[in-house]
FINU-383591 format. One record per residue: residue in three letters; residue number from 1; x, y, z of N, C-alpha, C in turn. Coordinates in steps of 0.2 Angstrom, whole numbers, plus 5000, padded with zeros to 4 digits. Example, Ala and Ser with C-alpha at 12.3 -4.5 7.8 and 13.67 -1.06 7.14 Angstrom:
REC,ALA,1,5066,4972,5039,5062,4978,5039,5066,4984,5039 $
REC,SER,2,5064,4989,5035,5068,4995,5036,5064,5000,5039 $
//
This chain:
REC,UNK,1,4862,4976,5029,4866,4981,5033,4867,4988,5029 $
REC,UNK,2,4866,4993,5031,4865,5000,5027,4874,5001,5028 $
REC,UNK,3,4874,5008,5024,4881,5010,5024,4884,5012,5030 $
REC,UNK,4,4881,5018,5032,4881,5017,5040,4883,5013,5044 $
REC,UNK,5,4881,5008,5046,4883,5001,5048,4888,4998,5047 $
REC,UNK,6,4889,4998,5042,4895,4992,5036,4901,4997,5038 $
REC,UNK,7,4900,5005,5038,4906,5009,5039,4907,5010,5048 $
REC,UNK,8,4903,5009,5051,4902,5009,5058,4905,5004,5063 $
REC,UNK,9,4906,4998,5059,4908,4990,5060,4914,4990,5063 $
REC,UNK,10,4914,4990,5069,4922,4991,5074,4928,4984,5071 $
REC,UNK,11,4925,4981,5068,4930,4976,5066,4933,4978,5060 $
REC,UNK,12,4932,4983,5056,4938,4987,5052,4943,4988,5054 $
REC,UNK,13,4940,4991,5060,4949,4994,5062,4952,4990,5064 $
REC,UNK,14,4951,4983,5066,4956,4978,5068,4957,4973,5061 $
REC,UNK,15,4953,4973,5058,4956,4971,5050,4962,4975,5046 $
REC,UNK,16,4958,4981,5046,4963,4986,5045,4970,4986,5046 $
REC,UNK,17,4971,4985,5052,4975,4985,5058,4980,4979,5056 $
REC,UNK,18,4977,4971,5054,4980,4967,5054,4983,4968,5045 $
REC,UNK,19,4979,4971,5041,4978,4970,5033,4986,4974,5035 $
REC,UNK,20,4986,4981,5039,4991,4985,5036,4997,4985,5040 $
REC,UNK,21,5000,4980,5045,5004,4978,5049,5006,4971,5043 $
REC,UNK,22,5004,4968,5039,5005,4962,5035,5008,4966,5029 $
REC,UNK,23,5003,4971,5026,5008,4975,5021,5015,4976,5023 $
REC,UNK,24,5015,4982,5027,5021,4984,5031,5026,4980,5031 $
REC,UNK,25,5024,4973,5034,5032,4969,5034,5032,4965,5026 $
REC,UNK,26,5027,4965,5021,5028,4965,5014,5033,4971,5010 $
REC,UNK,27,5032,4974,5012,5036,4982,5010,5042,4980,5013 $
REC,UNK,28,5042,4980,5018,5048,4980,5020,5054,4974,5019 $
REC,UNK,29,5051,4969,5019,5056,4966,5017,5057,4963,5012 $
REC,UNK,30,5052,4967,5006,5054,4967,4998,5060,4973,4999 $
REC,UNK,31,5059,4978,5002,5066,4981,5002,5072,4980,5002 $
REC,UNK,32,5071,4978,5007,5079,4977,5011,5084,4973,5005 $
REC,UNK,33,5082,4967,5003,5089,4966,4997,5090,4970,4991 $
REC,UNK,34,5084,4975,4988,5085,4979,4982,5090,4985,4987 $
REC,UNK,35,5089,4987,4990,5097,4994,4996,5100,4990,4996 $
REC,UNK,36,5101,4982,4998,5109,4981,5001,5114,4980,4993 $
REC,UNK,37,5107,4979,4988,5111,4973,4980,5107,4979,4975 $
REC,UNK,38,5109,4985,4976,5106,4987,4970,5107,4986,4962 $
REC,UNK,39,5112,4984,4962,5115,4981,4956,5112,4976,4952 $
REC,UNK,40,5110,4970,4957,5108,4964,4955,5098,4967,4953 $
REC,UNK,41,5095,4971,4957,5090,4972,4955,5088,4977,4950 $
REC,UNK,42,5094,4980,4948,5094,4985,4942,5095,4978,4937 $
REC,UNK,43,5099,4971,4937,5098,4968,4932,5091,4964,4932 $
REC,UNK,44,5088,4963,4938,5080,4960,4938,5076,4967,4934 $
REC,UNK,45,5074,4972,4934,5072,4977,4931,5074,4975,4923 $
REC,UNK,46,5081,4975,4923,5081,4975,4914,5077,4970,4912 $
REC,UNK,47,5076,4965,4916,5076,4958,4913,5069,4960,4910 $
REC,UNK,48,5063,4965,4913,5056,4966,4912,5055,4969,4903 $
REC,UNK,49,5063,4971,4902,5062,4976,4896,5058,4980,4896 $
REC,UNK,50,5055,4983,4900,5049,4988,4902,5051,4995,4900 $
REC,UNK,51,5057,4996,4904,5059,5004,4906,5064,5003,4902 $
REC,UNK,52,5065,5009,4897,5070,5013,4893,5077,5011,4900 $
REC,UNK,53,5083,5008,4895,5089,5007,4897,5091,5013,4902 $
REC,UNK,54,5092,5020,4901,5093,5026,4903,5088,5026,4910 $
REC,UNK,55,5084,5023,4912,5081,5025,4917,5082,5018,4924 $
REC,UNK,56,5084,5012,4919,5084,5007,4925,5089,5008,4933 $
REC,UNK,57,5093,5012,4930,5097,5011,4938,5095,5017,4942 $
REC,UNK,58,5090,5022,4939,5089,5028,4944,5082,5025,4944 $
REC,UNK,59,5077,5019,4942,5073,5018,4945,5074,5011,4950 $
REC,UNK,60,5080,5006,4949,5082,5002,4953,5086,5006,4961 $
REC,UNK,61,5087,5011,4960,5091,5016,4967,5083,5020,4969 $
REC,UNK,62,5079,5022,4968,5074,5028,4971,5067,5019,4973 $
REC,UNK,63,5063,5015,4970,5059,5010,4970,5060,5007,4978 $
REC,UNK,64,5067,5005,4980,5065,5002,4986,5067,5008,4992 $
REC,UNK,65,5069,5016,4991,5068,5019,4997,5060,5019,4997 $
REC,UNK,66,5057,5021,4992,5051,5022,4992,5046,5017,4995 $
REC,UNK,67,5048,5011,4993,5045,5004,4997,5046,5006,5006 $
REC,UNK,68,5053,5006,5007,5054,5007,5013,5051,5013,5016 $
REC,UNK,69,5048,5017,5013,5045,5024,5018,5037,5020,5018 $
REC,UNK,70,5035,5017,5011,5028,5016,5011,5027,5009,5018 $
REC,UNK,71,5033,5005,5020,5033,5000,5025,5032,5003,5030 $
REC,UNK,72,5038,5010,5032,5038,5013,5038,5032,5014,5041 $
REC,UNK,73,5028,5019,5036,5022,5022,5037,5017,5017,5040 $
REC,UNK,74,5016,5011,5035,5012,5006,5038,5011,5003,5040 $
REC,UNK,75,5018,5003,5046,5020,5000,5052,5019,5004,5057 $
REC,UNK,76,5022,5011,5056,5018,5014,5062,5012,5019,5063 $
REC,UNK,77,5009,5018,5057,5002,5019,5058,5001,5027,5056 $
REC,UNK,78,5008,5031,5052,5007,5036,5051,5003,5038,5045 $
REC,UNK,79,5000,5044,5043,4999,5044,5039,4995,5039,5034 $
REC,UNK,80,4992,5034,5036,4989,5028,5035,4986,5025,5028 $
REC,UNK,81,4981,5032,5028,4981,5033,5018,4982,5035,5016 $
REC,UNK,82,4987,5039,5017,4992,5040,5011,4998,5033,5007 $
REC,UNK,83,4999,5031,5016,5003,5025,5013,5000,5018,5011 $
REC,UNK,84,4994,5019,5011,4991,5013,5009,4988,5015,4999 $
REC,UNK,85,4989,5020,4999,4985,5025,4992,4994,5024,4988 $
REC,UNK,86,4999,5026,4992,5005,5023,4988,5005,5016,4988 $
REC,UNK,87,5004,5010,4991,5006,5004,4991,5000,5002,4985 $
REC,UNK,88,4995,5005,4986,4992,5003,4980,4994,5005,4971 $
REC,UNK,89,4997,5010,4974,5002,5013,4968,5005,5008,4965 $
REC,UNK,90,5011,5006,4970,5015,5000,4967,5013,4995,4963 $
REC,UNK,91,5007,4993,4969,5004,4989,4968,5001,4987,4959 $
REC,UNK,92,5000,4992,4955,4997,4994,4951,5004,4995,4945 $
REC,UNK,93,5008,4996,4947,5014,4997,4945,5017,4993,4942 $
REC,UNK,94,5018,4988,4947,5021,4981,4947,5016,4975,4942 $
REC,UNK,95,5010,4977,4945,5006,4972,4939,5005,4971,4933 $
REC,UNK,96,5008,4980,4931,5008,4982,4924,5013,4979,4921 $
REC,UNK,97,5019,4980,4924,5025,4974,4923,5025,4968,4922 $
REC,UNK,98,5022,4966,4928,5020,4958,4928,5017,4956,4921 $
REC,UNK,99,5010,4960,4921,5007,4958,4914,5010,4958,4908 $
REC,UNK,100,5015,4965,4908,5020,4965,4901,5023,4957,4900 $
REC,UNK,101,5026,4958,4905,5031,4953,4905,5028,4945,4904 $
REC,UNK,102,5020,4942,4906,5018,4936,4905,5015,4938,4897 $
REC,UNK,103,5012,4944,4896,5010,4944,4887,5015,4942,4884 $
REC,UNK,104,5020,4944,4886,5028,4942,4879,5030,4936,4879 $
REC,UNK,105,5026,4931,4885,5030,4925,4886,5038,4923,4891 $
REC,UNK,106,5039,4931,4894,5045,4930,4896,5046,4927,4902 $
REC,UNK,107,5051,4923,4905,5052,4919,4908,5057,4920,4913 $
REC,UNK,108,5056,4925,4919,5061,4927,4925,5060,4928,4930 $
REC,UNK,109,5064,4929,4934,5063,4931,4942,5057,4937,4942 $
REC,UNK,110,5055,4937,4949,5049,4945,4950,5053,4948,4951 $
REC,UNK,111,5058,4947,4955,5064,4952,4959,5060,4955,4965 $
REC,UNK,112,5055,4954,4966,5052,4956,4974,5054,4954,4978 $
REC,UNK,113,5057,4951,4981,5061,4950,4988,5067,4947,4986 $
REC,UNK,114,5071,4943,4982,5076,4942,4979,5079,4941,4973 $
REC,UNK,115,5086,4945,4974,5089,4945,4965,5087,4937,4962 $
REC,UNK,116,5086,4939,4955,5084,4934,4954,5089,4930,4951 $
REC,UNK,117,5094,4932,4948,5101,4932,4948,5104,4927,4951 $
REC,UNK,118,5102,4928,4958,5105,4924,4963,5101,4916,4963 $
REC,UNK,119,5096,4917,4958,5093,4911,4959,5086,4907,4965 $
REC,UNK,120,5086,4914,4969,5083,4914,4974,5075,4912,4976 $
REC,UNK,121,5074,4915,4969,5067,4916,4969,5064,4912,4963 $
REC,UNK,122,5057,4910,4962,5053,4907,4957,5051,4909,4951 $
REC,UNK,123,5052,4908,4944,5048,4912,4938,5042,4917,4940 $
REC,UNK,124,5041,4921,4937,5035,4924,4936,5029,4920,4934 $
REC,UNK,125,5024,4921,4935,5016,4917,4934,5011,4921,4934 $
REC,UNK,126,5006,4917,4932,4998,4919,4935,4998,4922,4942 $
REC,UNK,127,5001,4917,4945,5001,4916,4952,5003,4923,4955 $
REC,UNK,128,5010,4925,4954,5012,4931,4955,5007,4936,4954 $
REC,UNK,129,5004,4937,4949,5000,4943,4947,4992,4943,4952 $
REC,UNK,130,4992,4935,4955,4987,4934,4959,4987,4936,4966 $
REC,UNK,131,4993,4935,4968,4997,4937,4974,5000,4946,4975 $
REC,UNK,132,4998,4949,4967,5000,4956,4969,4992,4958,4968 $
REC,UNK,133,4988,4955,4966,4983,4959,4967,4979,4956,4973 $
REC,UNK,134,4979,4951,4975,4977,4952,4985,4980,4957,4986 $
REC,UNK,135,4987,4958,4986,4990,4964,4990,4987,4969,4989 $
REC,UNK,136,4985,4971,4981,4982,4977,4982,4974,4978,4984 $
REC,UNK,137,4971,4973,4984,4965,4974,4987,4966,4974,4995 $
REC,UNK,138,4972,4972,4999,4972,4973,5005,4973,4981,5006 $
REC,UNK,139,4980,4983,5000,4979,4991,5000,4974,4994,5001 $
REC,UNK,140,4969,4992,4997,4963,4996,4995,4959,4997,5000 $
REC,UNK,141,4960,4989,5004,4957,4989,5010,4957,4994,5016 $
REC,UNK,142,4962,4993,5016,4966,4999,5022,4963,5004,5021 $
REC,UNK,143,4966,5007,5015,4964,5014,5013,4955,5013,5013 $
REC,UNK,144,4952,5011,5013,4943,5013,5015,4944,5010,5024 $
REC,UNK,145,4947,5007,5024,4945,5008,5033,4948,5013,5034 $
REC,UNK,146,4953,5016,5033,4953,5022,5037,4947,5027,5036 $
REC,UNK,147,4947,5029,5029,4943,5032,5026,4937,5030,5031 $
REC,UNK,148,4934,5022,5032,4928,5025,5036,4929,5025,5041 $
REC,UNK,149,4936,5026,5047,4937,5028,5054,4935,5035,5053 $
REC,UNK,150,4940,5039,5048,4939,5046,5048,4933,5047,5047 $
REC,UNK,151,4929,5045,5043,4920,5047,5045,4915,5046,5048 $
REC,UNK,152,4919,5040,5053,4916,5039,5059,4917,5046,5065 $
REC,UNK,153,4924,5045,5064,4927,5051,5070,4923,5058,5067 $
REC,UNK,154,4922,5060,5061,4921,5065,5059,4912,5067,5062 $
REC,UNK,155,4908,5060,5060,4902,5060,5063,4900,5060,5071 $
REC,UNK,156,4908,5059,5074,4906,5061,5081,4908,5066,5084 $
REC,UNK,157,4914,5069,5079,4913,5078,5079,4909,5083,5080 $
REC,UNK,158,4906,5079,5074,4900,5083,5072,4894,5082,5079 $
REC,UNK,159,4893,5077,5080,4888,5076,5087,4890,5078,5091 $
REC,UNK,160,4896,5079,5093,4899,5082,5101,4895,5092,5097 $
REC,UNK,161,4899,5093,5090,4895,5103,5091,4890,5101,5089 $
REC,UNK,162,4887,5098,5088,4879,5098,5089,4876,5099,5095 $
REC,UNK,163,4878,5095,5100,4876,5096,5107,4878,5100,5110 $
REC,UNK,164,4885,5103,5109,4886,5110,5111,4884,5116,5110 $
REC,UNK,165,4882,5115,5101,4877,5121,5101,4869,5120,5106 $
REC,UNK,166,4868,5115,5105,4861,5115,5111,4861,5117,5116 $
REC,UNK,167,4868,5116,5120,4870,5120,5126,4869,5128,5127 $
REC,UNK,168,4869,5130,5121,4869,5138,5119,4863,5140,5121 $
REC,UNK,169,4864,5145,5125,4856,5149,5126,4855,5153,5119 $
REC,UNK,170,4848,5151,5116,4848,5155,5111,4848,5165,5113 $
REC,UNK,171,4847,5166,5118,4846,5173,5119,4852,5176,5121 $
REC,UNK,172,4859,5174,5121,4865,5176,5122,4868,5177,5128 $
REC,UNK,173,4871,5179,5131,4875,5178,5136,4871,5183,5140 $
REC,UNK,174,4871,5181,5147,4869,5184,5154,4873,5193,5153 $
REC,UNK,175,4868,5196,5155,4874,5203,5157,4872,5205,5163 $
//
């Protein structure tokens, strides 16, 4: 199958479709407890040791509007790679985290969808870092299907003014 093909393949955009409506409600409802308990996920944050003291509660305050805009977006289909170019951001984010925190041996909640504080959630693992990078290969996914709808659409741009200039009489308009 050429690239052409492979990029022309109408089942993109329904995988697309499904990859970025599953992110979507991932974002989203990773958010929802870090806004209502920002407290408890500013101590899941510290727990990482990652971030200088000085930055944890203004990165534990700003992390989940931005999840929440990166949901909205992927839920309503605006802006599509952009939101999916951020979701791989986090994505990439988080796993640098993740990884710190399994090189050092440390032993905690992810804080991805619950304080961990509250006991809600399961240790960190291989698993988790296995589970954030599915995620981000669905990101990535998304982001090239759209990328190839747009150069599908762009390709029949391009043929509609092609044909239009053929319509043109080369000797100019009637007088």
């Amino acid at each position: 199958m050429t690239d052409a093909a492979r990029a022309a393949w109408r089942g993109h955009r329904w995988l697309g479709l499904v990859a970025r409506l599953y992110l979507a409600g991932v974002f989203l409802y990773a958010c929802w407890h870090k806004i209502l308990d920002p407290a408890a996920f500013a101590l899941d944050v510290a727990t990482y040791q990652f971030l200088p003291l000085s930055l944890i509660n203004l990165f534990a305050l700003c992390l989940p509007w931005i999840e929440l805009v990166a949901g909205a977006l992927m839920l309503v289909g605006w802006r599509t790679r952009a939101a999916a170019l951020l979701v791989a951001s986090l994505m990439l984010i988080f796993m640098t985290a993740l990884g710190w925190a399994l090189a050092h041996g440390m032993q905690l909640s992810c804080g991805c969808f619950a304080a961990g504080a509250a006991g809600h959630e399961s240790l960190i693992s291989w698993w988790t870092m296995g589970r954030d990078a599915a995620w981000l290969g669905l990101a990535v996914y998304v982001l090239g299907a759209g990328l190839a709808v747009a150069a599908i659409r762009r390709s029949a741009r391009a043929a509609r003014m092609q044909a239009d200039l053929s319509r043109i009489d080369p000797d100019g308009p009637e007088v």
